[in-house]
C-alpha positions in Angstrom: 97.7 119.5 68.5 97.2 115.7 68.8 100.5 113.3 67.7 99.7 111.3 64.5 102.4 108.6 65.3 102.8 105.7 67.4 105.4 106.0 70.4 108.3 103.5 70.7 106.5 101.7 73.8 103.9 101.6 72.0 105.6 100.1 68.8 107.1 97.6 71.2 103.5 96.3 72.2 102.3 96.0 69.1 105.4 93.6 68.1 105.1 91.7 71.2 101.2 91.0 70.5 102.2 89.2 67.5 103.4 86.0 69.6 99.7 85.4 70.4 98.4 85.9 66.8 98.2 83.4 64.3 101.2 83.7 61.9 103.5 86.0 63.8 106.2 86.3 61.8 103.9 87.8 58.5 102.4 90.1 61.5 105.5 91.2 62.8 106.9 91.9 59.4 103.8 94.1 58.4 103.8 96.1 61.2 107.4 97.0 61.0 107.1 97.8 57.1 104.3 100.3 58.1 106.8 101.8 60.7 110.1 101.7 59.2 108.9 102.6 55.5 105.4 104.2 56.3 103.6 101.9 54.3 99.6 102.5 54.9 97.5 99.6 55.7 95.7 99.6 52.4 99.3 99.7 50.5 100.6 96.4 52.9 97.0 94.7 51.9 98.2 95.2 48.3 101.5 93.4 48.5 101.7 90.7 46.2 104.5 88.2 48.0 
């Protein structure tokens, strides 16, 4: 059966990508509210801030 969740390593990459994106700290925060809480990406494009 194939995994349905990231690894740690690969968690880890996708945090450290940010630096090169614009606005890395909204990226950063995004991507750890979809891991830590399990937020979907169509529930994190809904966020009213």
């Amino acid at each position: 059966m194939k995994r349905k969740y990231l690894t740690q390593e690969e968690i880890e990459k996708l945090l450290s990508a940010t630096d090169r994106m614009p606005f890395p700290e909204r990226n950063r925060c995004l991507i750890l509210m979809a891991f830590i809480h399990g937020f979907r990406a169509s529930e994190l494009l809904g966020l009213r801030l």
